[in-house]
Backbone bond lengths (Angstrom), bond angles and torsions (degrees), N, CA, C in turn:
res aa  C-N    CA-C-N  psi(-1)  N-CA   C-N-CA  omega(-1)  CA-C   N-CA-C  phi
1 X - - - 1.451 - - 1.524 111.05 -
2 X 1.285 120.92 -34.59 1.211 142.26 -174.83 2.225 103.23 -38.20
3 X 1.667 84.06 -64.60 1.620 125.32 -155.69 1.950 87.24 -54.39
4 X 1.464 100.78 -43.05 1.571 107.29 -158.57 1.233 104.89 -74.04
5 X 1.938 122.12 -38.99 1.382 115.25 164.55 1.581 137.13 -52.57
6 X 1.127 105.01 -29.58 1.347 133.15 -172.79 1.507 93.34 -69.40
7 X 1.167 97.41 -80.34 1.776 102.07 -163.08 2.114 104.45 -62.28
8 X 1.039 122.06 -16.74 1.480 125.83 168.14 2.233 93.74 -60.52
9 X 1.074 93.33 -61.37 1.884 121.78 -172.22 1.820 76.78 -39.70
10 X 1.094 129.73 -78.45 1.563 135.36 -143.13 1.786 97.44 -83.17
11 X 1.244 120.80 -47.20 1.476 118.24 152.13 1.468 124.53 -32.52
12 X 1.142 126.83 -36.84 1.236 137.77 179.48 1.732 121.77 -86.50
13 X 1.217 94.40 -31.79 1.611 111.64 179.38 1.782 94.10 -81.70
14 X 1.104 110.54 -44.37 2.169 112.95 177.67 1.286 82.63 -63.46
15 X 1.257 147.25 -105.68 1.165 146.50 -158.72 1.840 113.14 -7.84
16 X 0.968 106.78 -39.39 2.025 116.14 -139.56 1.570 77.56 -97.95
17 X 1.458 126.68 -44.50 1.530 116.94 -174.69 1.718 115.44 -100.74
18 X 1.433 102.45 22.04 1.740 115.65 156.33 1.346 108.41 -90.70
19 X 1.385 106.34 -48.89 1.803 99.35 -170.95 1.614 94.33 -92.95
20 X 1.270 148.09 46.51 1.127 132.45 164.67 1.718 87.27 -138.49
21 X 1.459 139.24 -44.86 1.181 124.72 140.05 1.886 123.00 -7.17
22 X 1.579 92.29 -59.93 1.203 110.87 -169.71 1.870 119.40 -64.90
23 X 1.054 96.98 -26.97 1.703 121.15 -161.82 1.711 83.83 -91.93
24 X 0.880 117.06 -49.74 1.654 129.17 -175.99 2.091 95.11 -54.84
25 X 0.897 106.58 -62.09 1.595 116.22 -153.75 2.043 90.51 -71.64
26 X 1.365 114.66 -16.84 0.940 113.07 -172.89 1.540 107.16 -77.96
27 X 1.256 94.07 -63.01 1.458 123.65 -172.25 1.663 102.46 -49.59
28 X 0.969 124.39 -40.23 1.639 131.26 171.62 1.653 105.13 -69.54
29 X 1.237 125.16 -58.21 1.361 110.98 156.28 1.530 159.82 -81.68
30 X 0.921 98.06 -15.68 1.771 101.12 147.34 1.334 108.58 -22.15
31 X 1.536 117.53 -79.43 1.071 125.78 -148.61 1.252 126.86 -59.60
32 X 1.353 103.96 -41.01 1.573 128.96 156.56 1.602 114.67 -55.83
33 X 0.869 126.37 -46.90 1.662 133.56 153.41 1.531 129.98 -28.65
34 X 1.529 81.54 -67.19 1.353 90.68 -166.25 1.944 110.01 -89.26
35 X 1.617 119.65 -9.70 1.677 118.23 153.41 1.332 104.35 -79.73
36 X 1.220 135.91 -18.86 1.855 125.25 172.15 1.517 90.73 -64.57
37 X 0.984 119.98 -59.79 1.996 113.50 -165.52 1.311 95.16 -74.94
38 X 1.116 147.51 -45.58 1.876 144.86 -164.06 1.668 87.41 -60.88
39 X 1.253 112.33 -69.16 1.647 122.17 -165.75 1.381 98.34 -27.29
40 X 1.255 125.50 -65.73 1.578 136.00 -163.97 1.439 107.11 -75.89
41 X 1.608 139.08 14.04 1.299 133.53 166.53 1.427 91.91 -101.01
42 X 1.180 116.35 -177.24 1.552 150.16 162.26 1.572 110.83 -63.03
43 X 1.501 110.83 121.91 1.387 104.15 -174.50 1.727 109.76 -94.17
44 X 1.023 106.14 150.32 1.233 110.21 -172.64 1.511 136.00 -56.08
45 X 1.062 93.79 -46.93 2.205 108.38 173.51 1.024 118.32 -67.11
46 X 1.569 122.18 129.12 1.403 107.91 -130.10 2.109 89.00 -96.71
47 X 1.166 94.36 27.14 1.862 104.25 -172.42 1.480 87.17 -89.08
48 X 1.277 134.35 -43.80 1.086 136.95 173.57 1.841 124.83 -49.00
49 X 1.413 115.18 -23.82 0.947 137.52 175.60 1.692 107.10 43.88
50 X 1.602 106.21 50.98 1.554 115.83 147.08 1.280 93.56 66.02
51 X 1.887 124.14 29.12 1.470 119.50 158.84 1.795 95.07 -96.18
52 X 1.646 87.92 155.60 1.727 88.69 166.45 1.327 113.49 -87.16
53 X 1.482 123.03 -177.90 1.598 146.09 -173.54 1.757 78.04 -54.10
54 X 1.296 117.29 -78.79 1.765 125.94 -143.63 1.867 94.47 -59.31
55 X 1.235 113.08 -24.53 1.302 102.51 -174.72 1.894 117.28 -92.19
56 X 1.473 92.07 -37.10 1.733 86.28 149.72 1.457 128.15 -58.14
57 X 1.004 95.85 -33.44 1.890 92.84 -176.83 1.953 115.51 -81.76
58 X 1.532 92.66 -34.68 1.681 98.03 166.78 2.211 111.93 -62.38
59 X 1.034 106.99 -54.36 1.493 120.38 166.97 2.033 119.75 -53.64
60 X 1.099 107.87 -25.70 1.529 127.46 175.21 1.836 94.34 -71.61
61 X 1.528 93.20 -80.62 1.565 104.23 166.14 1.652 109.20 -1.67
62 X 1.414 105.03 -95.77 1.282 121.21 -139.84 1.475 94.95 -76.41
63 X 1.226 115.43 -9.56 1.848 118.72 -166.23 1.821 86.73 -86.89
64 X 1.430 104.61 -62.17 1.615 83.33 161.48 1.452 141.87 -61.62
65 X 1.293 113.95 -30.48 1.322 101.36 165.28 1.853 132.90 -47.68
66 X 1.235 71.78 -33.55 1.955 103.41 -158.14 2.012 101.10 -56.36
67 X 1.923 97.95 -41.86 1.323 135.14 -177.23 1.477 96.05 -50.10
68 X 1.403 104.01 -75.22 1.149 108.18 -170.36 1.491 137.77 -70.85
69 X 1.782 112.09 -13.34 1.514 107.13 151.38 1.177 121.07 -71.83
70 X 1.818 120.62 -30.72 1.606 114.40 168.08 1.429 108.51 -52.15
71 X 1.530 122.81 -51.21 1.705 95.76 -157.86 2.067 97.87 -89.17
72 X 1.089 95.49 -18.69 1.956 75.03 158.44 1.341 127.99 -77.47
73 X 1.273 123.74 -9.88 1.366 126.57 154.91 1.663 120.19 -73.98
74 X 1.069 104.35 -30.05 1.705 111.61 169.21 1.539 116.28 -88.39
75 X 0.873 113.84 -31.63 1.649 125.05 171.91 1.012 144.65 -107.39
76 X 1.681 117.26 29.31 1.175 134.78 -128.91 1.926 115.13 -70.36
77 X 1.853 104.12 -15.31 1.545 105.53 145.73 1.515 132.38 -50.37
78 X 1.220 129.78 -45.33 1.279 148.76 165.95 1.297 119.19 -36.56
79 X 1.244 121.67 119.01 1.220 126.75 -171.07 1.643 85.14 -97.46
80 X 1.693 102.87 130.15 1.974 114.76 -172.29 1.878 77.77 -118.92
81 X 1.268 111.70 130.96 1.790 126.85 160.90 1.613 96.77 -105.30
82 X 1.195 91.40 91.77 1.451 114.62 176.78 1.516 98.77 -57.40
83 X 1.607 119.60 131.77 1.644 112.38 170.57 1.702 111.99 103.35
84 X 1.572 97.68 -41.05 1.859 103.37 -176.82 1.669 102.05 -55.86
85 X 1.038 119.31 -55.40 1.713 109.18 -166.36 1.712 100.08 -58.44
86 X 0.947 138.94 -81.42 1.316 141.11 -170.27 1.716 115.78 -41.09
87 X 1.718 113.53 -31.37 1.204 108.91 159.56 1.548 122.78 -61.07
88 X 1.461 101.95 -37.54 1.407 114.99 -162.64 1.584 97.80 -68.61
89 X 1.499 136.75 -53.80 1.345 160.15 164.73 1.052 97.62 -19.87
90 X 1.637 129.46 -64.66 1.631 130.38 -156.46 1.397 117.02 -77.60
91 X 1.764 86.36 -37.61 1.688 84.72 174.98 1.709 121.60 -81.27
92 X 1.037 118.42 -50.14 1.464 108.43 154.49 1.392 123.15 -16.98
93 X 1.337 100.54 -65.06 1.560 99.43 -177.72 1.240 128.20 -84.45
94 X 1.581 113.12 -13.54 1.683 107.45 142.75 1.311 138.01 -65.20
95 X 1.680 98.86 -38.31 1.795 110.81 -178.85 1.972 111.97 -78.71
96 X 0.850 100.45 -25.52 1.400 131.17 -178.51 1.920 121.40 -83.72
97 X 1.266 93.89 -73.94 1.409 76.69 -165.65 1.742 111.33 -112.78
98 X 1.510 114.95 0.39 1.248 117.52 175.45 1.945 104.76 -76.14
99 X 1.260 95.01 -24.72 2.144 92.86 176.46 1.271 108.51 -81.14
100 X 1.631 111.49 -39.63 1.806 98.19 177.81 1.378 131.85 -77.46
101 X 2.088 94.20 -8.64 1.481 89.56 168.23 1.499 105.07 -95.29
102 X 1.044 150.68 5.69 1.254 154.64 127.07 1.714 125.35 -16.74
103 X 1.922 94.90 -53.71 1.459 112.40 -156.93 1.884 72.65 -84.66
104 X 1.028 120.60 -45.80 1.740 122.60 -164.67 1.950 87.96 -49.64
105 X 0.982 104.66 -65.51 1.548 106.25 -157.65 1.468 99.31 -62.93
106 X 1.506 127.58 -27.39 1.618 115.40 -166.25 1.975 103.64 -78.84
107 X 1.517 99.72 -28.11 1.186 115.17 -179.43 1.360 115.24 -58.58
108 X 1.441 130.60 -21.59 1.350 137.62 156.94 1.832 119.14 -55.91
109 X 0.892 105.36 -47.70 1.368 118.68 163.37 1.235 129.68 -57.03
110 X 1.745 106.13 -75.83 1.532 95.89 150.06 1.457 116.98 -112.34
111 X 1.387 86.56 149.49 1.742 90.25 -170.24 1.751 120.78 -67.03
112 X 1.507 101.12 -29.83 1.383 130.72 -167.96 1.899 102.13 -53.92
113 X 1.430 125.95 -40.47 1.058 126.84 -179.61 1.845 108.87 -78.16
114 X 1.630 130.71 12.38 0.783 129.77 145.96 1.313 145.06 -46.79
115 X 1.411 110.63 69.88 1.807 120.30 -132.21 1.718 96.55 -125.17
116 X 1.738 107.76 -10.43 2.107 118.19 -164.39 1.432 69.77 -87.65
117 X 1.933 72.80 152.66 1.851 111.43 -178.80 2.001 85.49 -85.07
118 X 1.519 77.82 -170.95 1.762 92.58 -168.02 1.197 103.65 -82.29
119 X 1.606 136.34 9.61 1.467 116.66 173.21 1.854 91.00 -94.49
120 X 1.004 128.54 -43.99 1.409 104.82 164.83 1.532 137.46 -60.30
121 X 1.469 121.04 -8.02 1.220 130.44 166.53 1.479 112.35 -92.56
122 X 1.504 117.76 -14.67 1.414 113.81 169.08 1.920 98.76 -78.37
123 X 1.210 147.69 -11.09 1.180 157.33 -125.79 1.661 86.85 -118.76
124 X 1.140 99.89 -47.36 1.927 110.24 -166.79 1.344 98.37 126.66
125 X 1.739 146.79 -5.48 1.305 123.56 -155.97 1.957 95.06 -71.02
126 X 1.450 125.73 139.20 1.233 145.33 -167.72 1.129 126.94 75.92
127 X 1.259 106.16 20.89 1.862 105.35 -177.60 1.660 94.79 -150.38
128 X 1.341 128.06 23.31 1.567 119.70 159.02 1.249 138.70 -84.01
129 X 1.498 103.10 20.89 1.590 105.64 -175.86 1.561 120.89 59.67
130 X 1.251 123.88 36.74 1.385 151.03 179.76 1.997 116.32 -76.02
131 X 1.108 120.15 107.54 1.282 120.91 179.99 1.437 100.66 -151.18
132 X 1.672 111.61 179.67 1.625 122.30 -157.85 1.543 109.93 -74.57
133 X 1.375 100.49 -4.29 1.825 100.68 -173.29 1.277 104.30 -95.01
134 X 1.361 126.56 -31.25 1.602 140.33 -173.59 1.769 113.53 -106.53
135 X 1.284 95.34 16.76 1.475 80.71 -162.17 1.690 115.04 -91.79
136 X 1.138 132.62 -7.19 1.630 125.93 150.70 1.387 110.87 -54.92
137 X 1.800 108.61 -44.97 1.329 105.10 -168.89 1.623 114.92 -68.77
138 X 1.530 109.64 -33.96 1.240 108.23 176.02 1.451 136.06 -59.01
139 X 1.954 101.22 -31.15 1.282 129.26 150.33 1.526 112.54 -40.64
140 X 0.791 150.38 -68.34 1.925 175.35 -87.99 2.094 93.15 -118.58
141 X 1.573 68.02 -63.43 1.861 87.77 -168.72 1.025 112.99 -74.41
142 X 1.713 124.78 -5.99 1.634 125.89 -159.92 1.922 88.48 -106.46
143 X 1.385 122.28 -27.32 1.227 152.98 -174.51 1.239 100.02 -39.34
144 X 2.025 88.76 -91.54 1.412 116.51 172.68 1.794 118.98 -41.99
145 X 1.177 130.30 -18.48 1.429 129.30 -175.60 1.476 92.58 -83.84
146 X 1.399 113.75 -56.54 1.792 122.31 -154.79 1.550 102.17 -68.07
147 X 1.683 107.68 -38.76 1.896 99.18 174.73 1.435 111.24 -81.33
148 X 1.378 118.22 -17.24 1.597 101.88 175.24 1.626 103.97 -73.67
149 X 1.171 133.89 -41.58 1.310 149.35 -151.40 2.132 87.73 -76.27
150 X 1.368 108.85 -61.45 1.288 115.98 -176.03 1.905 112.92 -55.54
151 X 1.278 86.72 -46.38 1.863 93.35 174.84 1.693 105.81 -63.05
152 X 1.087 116.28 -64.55 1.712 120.81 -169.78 1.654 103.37 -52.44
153 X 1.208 121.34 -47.54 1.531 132.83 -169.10 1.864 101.57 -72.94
154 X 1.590 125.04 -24.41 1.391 103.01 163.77 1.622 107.39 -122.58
155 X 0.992 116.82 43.35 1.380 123.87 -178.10 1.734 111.00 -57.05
156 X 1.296 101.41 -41.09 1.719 112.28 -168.48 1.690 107.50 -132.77
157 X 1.534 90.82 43.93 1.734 99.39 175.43 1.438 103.99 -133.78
158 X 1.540 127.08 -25.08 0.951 125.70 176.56 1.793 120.26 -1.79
159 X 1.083 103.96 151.97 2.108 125.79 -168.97 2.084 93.48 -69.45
160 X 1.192 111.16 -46.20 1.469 113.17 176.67 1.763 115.76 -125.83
161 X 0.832 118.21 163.68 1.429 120.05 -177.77 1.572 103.11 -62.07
162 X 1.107 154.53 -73.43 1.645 159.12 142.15 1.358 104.79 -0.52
163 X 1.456 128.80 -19.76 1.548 115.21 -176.92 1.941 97.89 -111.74
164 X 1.131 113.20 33.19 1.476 119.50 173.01 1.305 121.34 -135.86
165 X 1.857 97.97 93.07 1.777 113.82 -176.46 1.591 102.46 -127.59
166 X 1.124 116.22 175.15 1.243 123.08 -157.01 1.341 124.64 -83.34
167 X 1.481 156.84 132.17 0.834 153.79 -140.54 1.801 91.29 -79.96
168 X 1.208 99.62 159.31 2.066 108.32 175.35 1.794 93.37 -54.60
């Protein structure tokens, strides 16, 4: 009887770290889920002018591309890496500002991760009405502020002259 409690005891403990495994594998995807479907709606700020994420980034594209056959046609010494600015753009603003609007939106929840300097508190990060029912969405919208704010703020600083076009 002993043998049968035991192994019920260790059955139960496998059990408890499947669905918390499970809660884990969730919790990592949602998020990813649910900005693949957000991306493809209409973004909210009306600076955006009711294009989605995929269509700003297709329009970014070609505005850089466009950049960079003008100044290789004007500069025809210049080596132009057609593609680098717009790579450089996405990832920034994935590696960059999709986690701090993350940390912005978790910071509604708990307050304690209130850790952004004052250009993110001039932004709204801790005062968006952010809780566990809204909180991808609050993420989404905290997003869209930090890449418009990030795009407009290096619009005409760009690394080479060809990687400086105009904010959406």
């Amino acid at each position: 009887m002993k043998k049968n409690k035991e192994w019920s005891f260790w059955r139960g403990v496998g059990t408890m770290f499947k669905i918390l495994g499970l809660l884990v594998i969730v919790a990592l995807v949602a998020p990813i889920v649910y900005f693949a479907w957000r991306a493809g709606q209409p973004m909210s700020m009306p600076e955006y002018d009711g294009r989605t994420y995929y269509e700003l980034l297709a329009e970014r594209r070609q505005a850089y591309a466009d950049l960079a056959a003008e100044y290789q046609t004007s500069h025809p010494n210049t080596e132009v890496k057609v593609g680098m600015c717009f790579q450089a753009e996405v990832a920034v603003s994935l590696v960059n500002t999709l986690p701090w609007a993350g940390l912005c939106a978790a910071s509604e929840i708990f307050p304690a991760l209130r850790i952004y300097g004052v250009k993110s508190q001039e932004m709204g990060c801790g005062n968006t009405g952010g809780a566990w029912t809204n909180f991808l969405d609050t993420w989404w919208h905290t997003f869209e502020t930090l890449l418009y704010v990030d795009i407009f703020s290096t619009r005409s600083q760009g690394p080479v002259p060809y990687c400086r076009i105009p904010a959406p």
